[in-house]
C-alpha positions as CSV (number, residue, x, y, z in Angstrom):
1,X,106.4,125.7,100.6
2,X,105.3,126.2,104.1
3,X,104.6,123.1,106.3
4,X,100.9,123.6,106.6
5,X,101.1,123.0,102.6
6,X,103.2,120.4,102.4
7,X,101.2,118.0,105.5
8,X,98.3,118.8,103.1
9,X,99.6,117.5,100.2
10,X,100.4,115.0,102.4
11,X,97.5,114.5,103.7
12,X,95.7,114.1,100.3
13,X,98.3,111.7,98.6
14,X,97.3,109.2,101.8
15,X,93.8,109.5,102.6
16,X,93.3,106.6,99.9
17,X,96.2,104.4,100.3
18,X,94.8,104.6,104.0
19,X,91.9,103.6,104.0
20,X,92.5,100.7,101.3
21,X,95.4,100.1,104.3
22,X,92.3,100.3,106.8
23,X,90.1,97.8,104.9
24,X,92.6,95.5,104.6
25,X,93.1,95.5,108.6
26,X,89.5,94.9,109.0
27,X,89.4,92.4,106.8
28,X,92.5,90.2,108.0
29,X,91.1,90.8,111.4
30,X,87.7,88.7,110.4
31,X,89.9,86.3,108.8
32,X,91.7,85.5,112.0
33,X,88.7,86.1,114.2
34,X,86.2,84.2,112.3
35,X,88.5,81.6,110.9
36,X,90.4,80.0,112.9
37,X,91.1,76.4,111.1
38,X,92.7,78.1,108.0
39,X,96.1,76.6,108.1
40,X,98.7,78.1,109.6
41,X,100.0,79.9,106.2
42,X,96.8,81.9,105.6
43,X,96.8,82.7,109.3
44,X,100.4,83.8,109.1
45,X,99.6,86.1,105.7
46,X,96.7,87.8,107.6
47,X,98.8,88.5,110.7
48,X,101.4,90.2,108.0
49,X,98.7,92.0,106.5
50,X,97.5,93.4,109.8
51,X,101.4,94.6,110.6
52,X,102.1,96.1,107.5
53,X,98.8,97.8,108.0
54,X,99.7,99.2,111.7
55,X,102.8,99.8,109.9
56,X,101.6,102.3,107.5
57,X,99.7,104.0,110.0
58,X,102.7,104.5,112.6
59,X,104.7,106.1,109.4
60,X,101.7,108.0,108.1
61,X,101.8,109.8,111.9
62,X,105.6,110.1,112.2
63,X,105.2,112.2,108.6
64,X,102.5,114.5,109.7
65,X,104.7,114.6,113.4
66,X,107.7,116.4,111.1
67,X,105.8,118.2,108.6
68,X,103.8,120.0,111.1
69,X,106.5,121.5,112.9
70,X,104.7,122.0,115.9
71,X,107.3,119.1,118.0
72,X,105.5,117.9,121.4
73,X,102.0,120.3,120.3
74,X,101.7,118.0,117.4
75,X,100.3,115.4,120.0
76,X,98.3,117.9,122.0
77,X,96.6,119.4,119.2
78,X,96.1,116.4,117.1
79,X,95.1,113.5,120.1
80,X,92.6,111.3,117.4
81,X,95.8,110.6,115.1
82,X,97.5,108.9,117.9
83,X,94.1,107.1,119.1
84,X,93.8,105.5,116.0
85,X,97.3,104.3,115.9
86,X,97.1,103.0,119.6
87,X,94.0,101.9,119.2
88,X,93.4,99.2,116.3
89,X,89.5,99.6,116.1
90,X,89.7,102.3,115.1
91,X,91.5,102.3,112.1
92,X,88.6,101.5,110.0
93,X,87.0,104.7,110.4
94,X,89.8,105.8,107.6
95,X,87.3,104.8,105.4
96,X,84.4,107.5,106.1
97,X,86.9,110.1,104.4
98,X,87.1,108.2,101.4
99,X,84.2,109.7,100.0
100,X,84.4,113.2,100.5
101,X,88.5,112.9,99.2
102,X,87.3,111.4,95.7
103,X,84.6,113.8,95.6
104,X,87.4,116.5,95.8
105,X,89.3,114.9,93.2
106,X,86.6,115.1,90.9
107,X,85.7,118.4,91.7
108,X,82.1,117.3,92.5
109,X,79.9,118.9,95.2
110,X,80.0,117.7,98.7
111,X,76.7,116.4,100.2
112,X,75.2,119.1,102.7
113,X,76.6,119.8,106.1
114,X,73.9,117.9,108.0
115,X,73.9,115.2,105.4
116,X,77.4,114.5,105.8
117,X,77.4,114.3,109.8
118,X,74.4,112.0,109.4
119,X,76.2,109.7,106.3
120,X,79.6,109.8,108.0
121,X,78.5,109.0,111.4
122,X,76.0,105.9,110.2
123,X,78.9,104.3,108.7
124,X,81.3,104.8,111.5
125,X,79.0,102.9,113.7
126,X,78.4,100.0,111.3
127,X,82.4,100.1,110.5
128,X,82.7,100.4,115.0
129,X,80.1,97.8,115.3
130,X,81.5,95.3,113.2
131,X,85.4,95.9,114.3
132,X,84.0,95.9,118.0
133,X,82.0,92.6,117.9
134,X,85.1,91.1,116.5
135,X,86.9,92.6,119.5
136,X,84.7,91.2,122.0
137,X,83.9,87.9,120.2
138,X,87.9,87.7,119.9
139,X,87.9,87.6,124.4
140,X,84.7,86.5,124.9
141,X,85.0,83.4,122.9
142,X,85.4,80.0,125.5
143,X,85.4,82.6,128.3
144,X,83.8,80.8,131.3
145,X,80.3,81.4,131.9
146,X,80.3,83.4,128.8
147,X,76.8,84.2,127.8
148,X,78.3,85.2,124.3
149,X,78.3,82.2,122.1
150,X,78.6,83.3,118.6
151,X,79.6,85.6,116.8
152,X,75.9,86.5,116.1
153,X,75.7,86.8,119.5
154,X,78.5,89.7,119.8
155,X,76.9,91.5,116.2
156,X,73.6,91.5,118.5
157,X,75.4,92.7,121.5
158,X,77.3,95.4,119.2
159,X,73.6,96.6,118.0
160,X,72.4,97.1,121.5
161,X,75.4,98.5,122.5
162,X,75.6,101.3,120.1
163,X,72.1,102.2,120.0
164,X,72.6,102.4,123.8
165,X,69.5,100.2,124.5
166,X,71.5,97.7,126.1
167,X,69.1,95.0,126.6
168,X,71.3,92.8,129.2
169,X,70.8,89.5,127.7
170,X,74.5,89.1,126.6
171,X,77.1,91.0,128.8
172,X,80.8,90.4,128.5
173,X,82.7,88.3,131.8
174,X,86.1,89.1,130.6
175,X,88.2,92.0,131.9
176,X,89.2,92.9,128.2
177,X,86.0,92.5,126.9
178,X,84.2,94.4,129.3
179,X,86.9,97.3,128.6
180,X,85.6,97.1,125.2
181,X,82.1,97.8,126.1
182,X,83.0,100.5,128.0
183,X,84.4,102.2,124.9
184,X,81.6,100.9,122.3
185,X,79.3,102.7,124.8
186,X,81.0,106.3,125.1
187,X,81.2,106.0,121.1
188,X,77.5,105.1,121.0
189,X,76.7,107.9,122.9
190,X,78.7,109.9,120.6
191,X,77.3,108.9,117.5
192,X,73.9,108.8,118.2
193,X,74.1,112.6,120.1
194,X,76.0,114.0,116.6
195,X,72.9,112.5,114.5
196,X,70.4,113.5,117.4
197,X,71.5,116.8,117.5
198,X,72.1,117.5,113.4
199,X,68.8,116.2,112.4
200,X,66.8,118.5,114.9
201,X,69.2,121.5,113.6
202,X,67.9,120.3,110.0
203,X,64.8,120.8,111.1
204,X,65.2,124.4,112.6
205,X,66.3,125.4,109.3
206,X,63.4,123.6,107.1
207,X,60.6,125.4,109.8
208,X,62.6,128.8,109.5
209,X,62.8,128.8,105.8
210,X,58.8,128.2,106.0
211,X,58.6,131.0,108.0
212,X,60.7,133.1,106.2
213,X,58.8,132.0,103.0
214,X,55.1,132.5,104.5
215,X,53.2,136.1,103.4
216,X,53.1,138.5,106.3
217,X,49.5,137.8,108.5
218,X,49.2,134.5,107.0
């Protein structure tokens, strides 16, 4: 078995354990966010959960790091697997290949191309938004002259943020936080260009198959 096979295999035996691993994060991380008077036990069992979690992700990279075989181009050609294990926020994204991995394992039709970009990339920037207006409430939160109160406030400022609005109203003060805005709105960008640019492709194809459909001299 070559390793191209076996990192597949690989590959599929994880995608579910990892993104059950990746809800799990996000959830614990709203726990200790969100709730900060649960006693020190529950506080102590989130922060365990969210280890374990970064755990499983550091082994699930040192795995695919052998089985590829590639050494040092491993990390050149595969940069997004080591973002998301640097990079906690993004771990919840795991999640948007859940669907299409049972959907395999069932041997039922993907959705369409354009479908798919538009699906996956909606709820990567709800799953974003939420994990970065945790972020930002997390530094933001008794900040001096914080504008951001809430965190209604920083689900609001995630919305703007994303959509690449940015109304102003609420603006982060702290170093960290503003970091975090800086990266909220090169994903924004991102996300909204990818469903930009898919649906008006859609719509080339509908108008050419009317075309193509339509007697000659019509």
């Amino acid at each position: 078995m070559d390793d191209d096979t076996r990192r597949a295999r690989w590959e599929q035996r994880t995608e579910l354990p990892l993104a059950v691993a990746s809800l799990a994060f996000l959830a614990c991380y709203a726990v200790r966010v969100l709730a900060p008077g649960l006693t020190d036990l529950l506080q102590d069992v989130a922060l365990a959960v969210l280890l374990a979690s970064w755990a499983l992700f550091v082994i699930n990279y040192a795995v695919m790091w052998h089985l590829s075989g590639q050494g040092l181009g491993f990390i050149r050609k595969h940069p997004l697997d080591a973002v998301v294990v640097i990079l906690p926020l993004l771990r919840p994204l795991r999640v948007v290949k859940v669907y299409e991995a049972v959907q395999r394992r069932h041997g039922k039709p993907r959705l369409a191309l354009h479908a798919r970009v538009i699906a996956y990339s909606g709820l990567a920037t709800v799953l974003l938004g939420f994990a970065g207006a945790l972020a930002v409430y997390q530094q933001e939160r008794g900040a001096p002259g914080a504008s951001m109160k809430s965190f209604g406030d920083a689900v609001w400022w995630a919305c703007a943020t994303l959509s690449t609005v940015g109304y102003g109203d609420i603006t982060p003060v702290t170093p960290m936080g503003r970091l975090i805005a800086v990266g909220m709105m090169a994903v924004g960008l991102a996300l909204l260009g990818a469903v930009t640019g898919t649906f008006a492709s859609w719509l080339l194809q509908v108008f050419a198959r009317e075309d193509d459909q339509r007697p000659p001299g019509s």
